[in-house]
C-alpha angles and dihedrals in degrees: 000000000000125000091193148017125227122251127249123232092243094036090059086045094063106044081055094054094048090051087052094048094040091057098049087057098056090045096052081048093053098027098035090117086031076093098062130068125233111300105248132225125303116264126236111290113255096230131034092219140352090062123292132177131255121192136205124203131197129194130245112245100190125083094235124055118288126238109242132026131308092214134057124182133194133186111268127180097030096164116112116269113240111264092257092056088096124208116314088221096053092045083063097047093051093046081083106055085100094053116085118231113198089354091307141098118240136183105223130198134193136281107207126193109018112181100206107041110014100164100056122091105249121170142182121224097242106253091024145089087229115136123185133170098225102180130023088223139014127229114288105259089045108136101250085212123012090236092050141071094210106123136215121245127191085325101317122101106239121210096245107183124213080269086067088246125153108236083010104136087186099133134197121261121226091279102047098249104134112245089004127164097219087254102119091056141051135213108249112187136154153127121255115195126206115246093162118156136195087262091052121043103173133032141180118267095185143302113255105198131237098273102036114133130192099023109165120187125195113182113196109195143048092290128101138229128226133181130230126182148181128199121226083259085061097256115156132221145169135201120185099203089227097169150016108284155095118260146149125268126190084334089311130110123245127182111197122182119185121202131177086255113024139018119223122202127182133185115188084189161157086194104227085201145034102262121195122194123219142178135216132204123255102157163355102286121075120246133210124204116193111194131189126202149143114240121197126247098235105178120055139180111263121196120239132229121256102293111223116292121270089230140034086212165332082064132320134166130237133204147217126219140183137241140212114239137202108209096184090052095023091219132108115269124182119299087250093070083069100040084057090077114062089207092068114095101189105220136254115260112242124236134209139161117250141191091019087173119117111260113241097249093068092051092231099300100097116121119246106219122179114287088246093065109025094043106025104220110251114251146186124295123188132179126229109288111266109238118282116274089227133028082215155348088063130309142179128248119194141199147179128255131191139167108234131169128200130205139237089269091056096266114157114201130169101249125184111296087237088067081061098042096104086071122053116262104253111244116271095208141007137189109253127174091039089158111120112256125252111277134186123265114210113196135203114308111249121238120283107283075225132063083196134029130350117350140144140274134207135192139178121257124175140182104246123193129211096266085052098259125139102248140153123261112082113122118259083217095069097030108128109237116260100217135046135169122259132191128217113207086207107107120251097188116068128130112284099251089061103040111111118246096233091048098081105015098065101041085064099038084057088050100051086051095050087048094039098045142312133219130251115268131167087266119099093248137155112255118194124194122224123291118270107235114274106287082232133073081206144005117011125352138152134256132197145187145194102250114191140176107228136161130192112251088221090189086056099021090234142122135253142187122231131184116272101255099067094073128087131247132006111325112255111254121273101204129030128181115244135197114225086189123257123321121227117282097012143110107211117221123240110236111174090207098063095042078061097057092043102061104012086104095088097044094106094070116087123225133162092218122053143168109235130166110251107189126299132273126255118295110264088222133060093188137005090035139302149192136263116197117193121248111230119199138191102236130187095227100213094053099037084228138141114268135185111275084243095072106062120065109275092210096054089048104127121261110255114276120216130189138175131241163192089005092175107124115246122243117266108281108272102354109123115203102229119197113269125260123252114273113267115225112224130192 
């Protein structure tokens, strides 16, 4: 058998024709910049500052042309230019005010941002609409756009990252900071409205703080705004924003534009100075700014060293703390200067054992068990909330903390807090009954107790809690009163024959209801029952009643009883006197304080006509005893004058007074008392 077969011609052509390709292509792998000479020194930058670029070139060794460039570049310079420096671009565009265009000189000022051709030199005759391309390409470091720090390259815009790369797409965060999370800086936005008087022509929109970047202002009104500033020395500075421009202030850019209507103000930033805005007044209307920016978190939490070890020996623990910072001042403030940005998490403290070496006393034998078992960790300790400061409405309740420790045997001592600070401290005091306070609910007003002239109204107020029951607690002080008068412009006072019939009836009637009893409503109210019959057949007697303070459970339609001093206004009276009329044989005696009694009831309602006793008439009797009847009279009672009888009210007319008189007992009939004799002396 054959251990081989012999090659072909053309077989053996090929297989020499794959290893020689083969090989060309490892060696074009492995040589391919064998073709180039060294890459020679890097060039001049093209800028002294604001980021140029600087290029390197390298020659071609081989007779035929090389694979790849000849030329690299890389960003140079790339410190930021003083603030007089002015704009690169706009150094180009004015290099050619000596220079005449069309037979005449120009000043010529930049045109930024062009979309179509960045990277050319285009610029516009001051005071004119001219626009030339002066120069196919800027110079390589221009800024292709002004917001950007993509640079232009031999006439082509390259990609330039916060790193200052070339082709690096790494951007600045919010804060500046290069491949930032957002973390050092916070989102400040508002709306500030105008509330300026005569007396007080300016006022403070709002502080913006040393660091802030990309602060943007619109005013919308016919006030104005105004800058003042203080560096971080303490020197002061204003700015009174007068016209439309860009200009330097305290070494930061500002951009103001001034319209008829509205102001604008942007800050790229960072802000070398605390800058407060301010608006002055300039009219009648009032005006709003709203304003953006991103203020930087200048205080952080900064993370202590060990602190010393909890043991000298035979095994203790030590902790780490943090601190807060001040980066402007670069010194410790207090711990609430942090808490004040919601972004700081203040860190954990760390924890490690320490002087695990045997004490001496154990002579070296003592076991040496974990810190957690052997030496218990300190903790936290609080004391029972205190009462809260308000039953309602929102109050504080406090404790106390303290860091404590406690021994193997079960001993329990106050330590230093920072023994406790890998834990959170726990909190010292907390709100508690936030819920609002009851407050009192005033309803619709009722109809007029009238239909003319002057009457009453009355309305429902009730004490509401928080969960919308009716409940106690509101203060009597701020009740709204229940009852009010009301006037009725229909007339009360025409002749008799053309007085309506509804116009006088009902408004007693009312009145007698009111007086007699009144019904339940979901207003605390007193509620009498009715009046017990006179406690006499004749003459003066009493009469009582039940008099109670109710209120309508409107959730359960019931009613309840309330302590008396929930409802509103003087109790009704709970006993009257009452005049059964004379008993036989007897004269009844006038006595003013029962009449009183009898028909001040109906004192409350207001009405301009009214009977009222005016005196007795003469005795009927001169001698042996008489009668006195009192004399009742129909009185306006603003004038204090006699009316007509119609036009008080008949029903209310007073009962009829009797009283007696002159009891003295007559002389004998016909017998005349003569004067006496003189006294006769005898013996």
């Amino acid at each position: 058998m054959e251990c081989c077969r012999r090659a072909t011609p053309g077989t053996l052509l090929l297989f020499l024709a794959f290893l020689l390709l083969s090989s060309r292509t490892a060696r074009s792998e492995e040589d391919r910049d064998g073709l180039w000479d060294a890459w020679g020194p890097w060039s001049e930058c093209s800028r002294t500052c604001g980021g140029g670029a600087s290029y390197s070139l390298r020659r071609c060794l081989s007779s035929k042309s090389c694979e790849g460039r000849n030329i690299r570049y890389r960003t140079c310079s790339n410190v930021d230019c003083p603030p007089e420096a002015g704009d690169f671009r706009a150094q180009q565009c004015s290099a050619h005010n000596d220079v005449k265009h069309h037979g005449q000189f120009y000043e010529w000022l930049p045109v930024s941002n062009d979309p179509d051709n960045p990277c050319s030199l285009k610029c516009q005759a001051k005071g004119t609409a001219l626009v030339v391309e002066l120069a196919p390409k800027v110079l390589d470091g221009t800024r292709c756009y002004t917001e950007s720090l993509d640079m232009c390259i031999s006439g082509l815009c390259q990609i330039v990252g916060c790193d200052h790369q070339l082709g690096s797409t790494v951007k600045e965060d919010n804060c500046g900071v290069c491949n930032g999370d957002g973390s050092t800086c916070r989102l400040v936005r508002g709306q500030y409205k105008s509330q300026l008087s005569a007396t007080k022509l300016d006022d403070t929109v709002v502080a913006i703080p040393y660091g802030s970047r990309h602060i943007r202002l619109v005013l919308k009104g016919p006030d104005h705004l105004y800058l003042e500033t203080k560096s971080l020395q303490g020197a002061k500075g204003e700015n009174s924003l007068s016209s439309t421009g860009s200009f330097l202030v305290d070494n930061s850019s500002v951009d103001f534009q001034k319209f008829p209507d509205k102001e604008i103000l942007r800050m790229a930033g960072p802000l070398t100075a605390d800058f407060i805005i301010k608006i002055r007044n300039s009219g009648s209307a009032d005006s709003t700014v709203q304003f953006i920016f991103y203020q930087p978190i200048i205080h952080r939490w900064r993370e202590t060293d060990f602190f010393p070890c909890s043991a000298t020996c035979g095994g203790g623990y030590q902790l780490t703390s943090a601190e807060c910072y001040d980066l402007r001042s670069n010194r410790v403030v207090a711990d609430q200067y942090c808490h004040y940005y919601p972004e700081n998490i203040k860190p954990k403290p760390k924890l490690q054992e320490c002087n695990l070496d045997p004490c001496p006393a154990s002579d070296g034998y003592k076991q040496i068990m974990p810190y957690d078992l052997y030496h218990p960790l300190p903790r936290w300790e609080a004391t029972p909330w205190t009462a809260c400061s308000s039953s309602c409405g929102g109050g504080i309740q406090s404790r106390a903390v303290s860091c404590v420790e406690e021994d193997i045997q079960g001993h329990v001592t106050s330590v230093e807090e920072w023994k406790c600070m890998y834990t959170p401290k726990m909190p010292i005091a907390q709100p508690c009954n936030i819920f609002d306070c009851p407050k009192w609910l005033a309803q619709e007003w009722s109809p007029c107790t009238v239909t003319c002239g002057h009457g009453l109204r009355y309305r429902v107020v009730l004490c509401i809690d928080h969960r919308g029951m009716h409940t106690g607690g509101c203060s009597p002080k701020t009740k709204p009163h229940i009852k009010e008068e009301c006037i009725i412009p229909t007339p009360c006072y025409k002749p008799k024959e053309k007085l309506p019939v509804e116009a006088k009836l009902p408004w007693f009637k009312q009145a007698q209801e009111l007086e007699e009893g009144a019904a339940v409503s979901e207003e605390p109210s007193f509620i009498p029952e009715a009046w017990s019959a006179c406690s006499v057949t004749c003459g003066v007697g009493t009469q009582v009643r039940i008099v109670r303070c109710q209120v309508l459970l409107s959730f359960s339609q019931s009613v309840a009883d309330l302590p008396v001093d929930e409802c509103e206004g003087p109790k009704p009276a709970s006993q009257r006197a009452c005049y059964a009329g004379p008993c036989s044989g007897e004269i009844p005696e006038f006595n003013p304080d029962e009449t009183e009694g009898l028909f001040g009831g109906l004192q409350d309602f207001d009405e301009l006509y009214d009977w009222e006793y005016e005196g007795f008439t003469k005795c009927s009797e001169s001698c042996g005893g008489g009668v006195q009847e009192a004399v009742v009279s129909c009185l306006n009672k603003q004038t204090r004058e006699p009316a007509d009888e119609n036009l008080c009210v008949t029903s209310r007319r007073p009962p009829q007074l009797l009283k007696s008189c002159n009891l003295d007992p007559c002389p004998a009939r016909g017998s005349v008392d003569s004067a006496w004799t003189a006294c006769k002396v005898l013996g």
